[in-house]
C-alpha positions in Angstrom: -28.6 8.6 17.7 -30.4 5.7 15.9 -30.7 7.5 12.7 -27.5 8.0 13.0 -26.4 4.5 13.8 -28.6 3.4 10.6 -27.0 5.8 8.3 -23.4 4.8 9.1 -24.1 1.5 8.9 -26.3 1.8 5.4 -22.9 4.3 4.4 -20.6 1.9 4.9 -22.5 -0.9 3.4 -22.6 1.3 0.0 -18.7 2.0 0.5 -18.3 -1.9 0.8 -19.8 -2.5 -2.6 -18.2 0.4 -4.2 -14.8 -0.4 -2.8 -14.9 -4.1 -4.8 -15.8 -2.3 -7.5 -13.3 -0.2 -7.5 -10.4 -2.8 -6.7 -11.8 -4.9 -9.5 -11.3 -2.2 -12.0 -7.7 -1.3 -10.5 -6.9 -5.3 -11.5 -8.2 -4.8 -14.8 -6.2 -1.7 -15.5 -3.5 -2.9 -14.2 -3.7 -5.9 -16.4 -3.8 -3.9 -19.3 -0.5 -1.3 -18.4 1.4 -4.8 -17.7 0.8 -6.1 -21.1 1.8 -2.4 -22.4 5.1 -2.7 -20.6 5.7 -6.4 -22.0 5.2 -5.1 -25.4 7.7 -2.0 -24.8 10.2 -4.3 -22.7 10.8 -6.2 -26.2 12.5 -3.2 -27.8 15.1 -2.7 -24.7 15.4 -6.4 -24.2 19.8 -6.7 -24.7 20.4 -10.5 -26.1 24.3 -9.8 -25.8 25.7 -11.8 -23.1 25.1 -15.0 -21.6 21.7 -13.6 -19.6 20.4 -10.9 -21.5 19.6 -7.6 -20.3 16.9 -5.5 -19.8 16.6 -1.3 -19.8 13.7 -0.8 -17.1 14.1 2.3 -16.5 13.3 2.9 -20.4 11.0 0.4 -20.3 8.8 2.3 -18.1 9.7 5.6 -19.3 8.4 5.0 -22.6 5.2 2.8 -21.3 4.5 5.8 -19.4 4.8 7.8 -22.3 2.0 5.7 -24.0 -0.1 5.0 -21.1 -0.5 9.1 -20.6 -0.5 9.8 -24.1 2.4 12.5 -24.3 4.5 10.6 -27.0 8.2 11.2 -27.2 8.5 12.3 -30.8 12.5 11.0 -30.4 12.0 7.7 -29.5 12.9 5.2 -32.5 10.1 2.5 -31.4 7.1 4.9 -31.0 5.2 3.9 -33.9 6.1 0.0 -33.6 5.0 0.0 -29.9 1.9 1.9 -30.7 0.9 -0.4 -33.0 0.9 -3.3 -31.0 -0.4 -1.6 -27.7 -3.6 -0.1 -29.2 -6.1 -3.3 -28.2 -4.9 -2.3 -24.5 -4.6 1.2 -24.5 -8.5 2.2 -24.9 -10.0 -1.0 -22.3 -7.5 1.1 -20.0 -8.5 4.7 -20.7 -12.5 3.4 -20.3 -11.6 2.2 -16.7 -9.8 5.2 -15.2 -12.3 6.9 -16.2 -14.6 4.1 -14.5 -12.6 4.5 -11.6 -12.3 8.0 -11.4 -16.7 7.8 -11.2 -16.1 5.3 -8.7 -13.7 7.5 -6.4 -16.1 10.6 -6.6 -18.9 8.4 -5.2 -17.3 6.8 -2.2 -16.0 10.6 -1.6 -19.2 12.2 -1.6 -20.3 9.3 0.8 -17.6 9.1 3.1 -18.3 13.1 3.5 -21.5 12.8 5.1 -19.9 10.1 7.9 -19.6 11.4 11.6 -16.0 11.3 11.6 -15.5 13.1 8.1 -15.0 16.5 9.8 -11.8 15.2 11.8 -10.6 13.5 8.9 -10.8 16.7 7.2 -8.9 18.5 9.9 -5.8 15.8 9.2 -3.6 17.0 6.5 -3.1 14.2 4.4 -5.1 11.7 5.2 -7.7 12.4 2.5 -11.4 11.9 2.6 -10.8 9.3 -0.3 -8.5 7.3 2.1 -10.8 7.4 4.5 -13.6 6.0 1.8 -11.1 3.0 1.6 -11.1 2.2 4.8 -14.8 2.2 5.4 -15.0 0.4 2.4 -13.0 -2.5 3.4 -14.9 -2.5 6.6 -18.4 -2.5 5.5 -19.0 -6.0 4.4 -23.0 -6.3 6.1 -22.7 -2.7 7.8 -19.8 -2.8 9.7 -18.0 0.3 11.1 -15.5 1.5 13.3 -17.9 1.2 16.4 -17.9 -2.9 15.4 -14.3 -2.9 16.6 -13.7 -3.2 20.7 -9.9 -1.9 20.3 -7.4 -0.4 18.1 -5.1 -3.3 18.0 -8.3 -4.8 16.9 -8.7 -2.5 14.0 -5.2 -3.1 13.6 -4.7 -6.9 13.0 -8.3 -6.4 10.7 -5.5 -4.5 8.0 -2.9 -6.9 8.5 -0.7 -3.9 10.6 -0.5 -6.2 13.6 3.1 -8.0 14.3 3.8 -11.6 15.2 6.1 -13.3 17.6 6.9 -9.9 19.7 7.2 -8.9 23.3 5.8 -6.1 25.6 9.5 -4.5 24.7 8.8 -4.8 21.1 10.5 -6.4 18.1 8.3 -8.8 16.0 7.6 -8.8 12.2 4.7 -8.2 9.6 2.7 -10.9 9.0 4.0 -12.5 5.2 2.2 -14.8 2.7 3.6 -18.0 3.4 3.3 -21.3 1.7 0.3 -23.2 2.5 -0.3 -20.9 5.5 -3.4 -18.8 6.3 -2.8 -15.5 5.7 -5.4 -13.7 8.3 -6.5 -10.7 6.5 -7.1 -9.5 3.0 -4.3 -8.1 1.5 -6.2 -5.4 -0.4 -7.1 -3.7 3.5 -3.4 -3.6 3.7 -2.7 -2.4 0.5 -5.7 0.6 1.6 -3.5 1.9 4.7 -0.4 1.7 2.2 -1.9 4.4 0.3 -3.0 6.2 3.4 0.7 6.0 4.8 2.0 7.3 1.4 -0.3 10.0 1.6 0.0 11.1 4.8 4.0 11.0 4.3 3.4 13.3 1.3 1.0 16.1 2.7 0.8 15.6 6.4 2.8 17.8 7.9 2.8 16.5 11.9 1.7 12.9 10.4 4.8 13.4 8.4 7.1 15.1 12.0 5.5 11.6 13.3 7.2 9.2 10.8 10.4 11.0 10.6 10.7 10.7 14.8 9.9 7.1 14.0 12.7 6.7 11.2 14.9 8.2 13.3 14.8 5.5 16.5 14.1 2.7 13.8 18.3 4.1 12.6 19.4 4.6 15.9 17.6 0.7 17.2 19.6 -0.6 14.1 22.9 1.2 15.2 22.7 -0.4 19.1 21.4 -3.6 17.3 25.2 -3.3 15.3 23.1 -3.2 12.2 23.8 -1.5 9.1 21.4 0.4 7.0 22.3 0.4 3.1 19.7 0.6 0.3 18.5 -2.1 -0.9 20.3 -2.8 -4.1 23.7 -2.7 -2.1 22.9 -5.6 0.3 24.3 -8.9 -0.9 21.8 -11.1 -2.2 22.2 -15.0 -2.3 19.7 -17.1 -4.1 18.5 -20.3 -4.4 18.4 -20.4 -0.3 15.4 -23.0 0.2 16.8 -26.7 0.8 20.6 -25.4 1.1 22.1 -25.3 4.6 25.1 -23.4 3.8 23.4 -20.5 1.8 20.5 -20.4 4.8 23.4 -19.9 7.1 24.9 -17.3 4.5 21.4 -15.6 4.1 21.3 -15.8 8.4 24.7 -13.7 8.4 23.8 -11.1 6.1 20.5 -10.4 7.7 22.9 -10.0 11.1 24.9 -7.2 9.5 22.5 -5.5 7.3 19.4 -3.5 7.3 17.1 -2.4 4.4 16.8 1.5 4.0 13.2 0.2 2.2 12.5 -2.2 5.6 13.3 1.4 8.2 11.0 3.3 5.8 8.0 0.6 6.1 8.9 0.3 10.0 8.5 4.0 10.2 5.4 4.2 8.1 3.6 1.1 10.3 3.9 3.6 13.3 2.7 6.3 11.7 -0.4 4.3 10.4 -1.3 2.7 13.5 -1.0 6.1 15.4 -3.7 7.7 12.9 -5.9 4.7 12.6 -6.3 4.6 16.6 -7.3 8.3 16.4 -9.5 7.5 13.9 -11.3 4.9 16.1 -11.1 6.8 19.1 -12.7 9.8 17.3 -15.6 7.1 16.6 -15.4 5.5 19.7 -14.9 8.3 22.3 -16.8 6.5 25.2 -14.6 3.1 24.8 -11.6 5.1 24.2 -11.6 6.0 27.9 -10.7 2.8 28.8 -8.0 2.1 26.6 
């Protein structure tokens, strides 16, 4: 049982280490694929008008078309954009493939972790994911065992809620002006992925969040909400310091709901459901008590 102990904790150690490197590397690359979209976003930039315009969707369409290498042969700027994108696009090819080393080592490590087989067992959920999540953990050894709860392992990724009640209700936690935040972003951003994932390919993770999305639409219809996407929800702006677009900000928020804010809802169930297995699977004596 010690040996065991030691190895988990020397694991997740190494996962720690290879998790910041692997974030790093994500920053960089992601650097370089937003410089490739400024440079592409000049040649669908409209200057008719009072405002100006901008085509993202082709904006992305063709920096996707140059980050992956499959040029469109039709498009009239190809050559142009090329040209002005090449200092970025080979510091981005050398760190996926960076990355892509970094992702087979935390694999091969988080295979050899007690839990691995279960993990295994849960469609979706992905031994890499579970790499993450060690990872962000394992700052001086830590593991699952370190954590006395699942609400504990909870507000550690930032999935707990503030200002709610034994009936419910609350919200995520937000950056906030001059406000401590409480947790590292990036551990949110790791059971993001994993709630993506498991939406994707897990097929009773996946019976879980649609249950979840279901009550989040009927809460919102006894609530007298309205559920609309996103883009069809008024908007007012310049809110901060004016009373009277607060109070029309206030009246909006009364009558409308996201369909983006039920699908995060629905996904922050999902998560927190597979996370506690997760803990319970490495915890099985304190799990009794819970």
């Amino acid at each position: 049982m010690q040996n065991l102990d030691t190895h988990t904790k020397k694991v997740s150690f190494e996962l720690y280490k290879l998790n910041t490197r692997y974030i790093d590397h994500q920053k960089f690359r992601k650097q370089a694929r937003q410089r490739v979209w400024a440079i592409c976003s000049r040649c669908y930039w409209d200057n008719e008008g009072e405002n100006g315009k901008l085509d993202k969707i082709a904006t992305s369409k063709l920096t996707s078309a140059i980050i992956s290498g499959k040029y469109p042969n039709d498009n009239p700027f190809l050559l142009e954009v090329l040209e002005q994108c090449h200092s970025f696009l080979e510091p981005h090819k050398r760190i996926l493939e960076i990355e892509k080393g970094i992702k087979k080592q935390m694999s091969e490590l988080a295979s050899s972790l007690p839990e691995a087989s279960w993990v295994e067992d849960q469609k979706g959920f992905g031994i890499f994911n579970f790499a993450r999540l060690i990872g962000s953990i394992g700052r001086e050894g830590r593991y699952l065992d370190n954590f006395t709860s699942p609400p504990a392992l909870w507000l550690f990724f930032g999935m707990n809620v503030i200002g709610g009640s034994p009936q419910g209700g609350g919200k995520a936690p937000k950056i906030q002006d001059g406000e401590f935040l409480g947790f590292d972003p990036e551990r949110r951003a790791a059971v993001y992925n994993l709630g993506e994932s498991l939406i994707k390919n897990g097929t009773s993770w996946k019976a879980l969040y649609d249950k979840a999305k279901k009550d989040e639409h009927l809460k919102a219809k006894q609530n007298g909400l309205e559920i609309r996407p996103s883009a069809k929800i008024p908007k007012v702006k310049g809110v901060k310091g004016n009373k009277a677009k607060a109070e029309m900000l206030a009246d909006i928020k009364s009558k409308y709901m996201s369909e983006g804010h039920v699908h995060n809802r629905a996904r922050r169930h999902m998560v927190k459901k597979a996370i506690k297995e997760l803990w319970i699977e490495a915890n099985p004596d304190k799990a009794i008590s819970q």
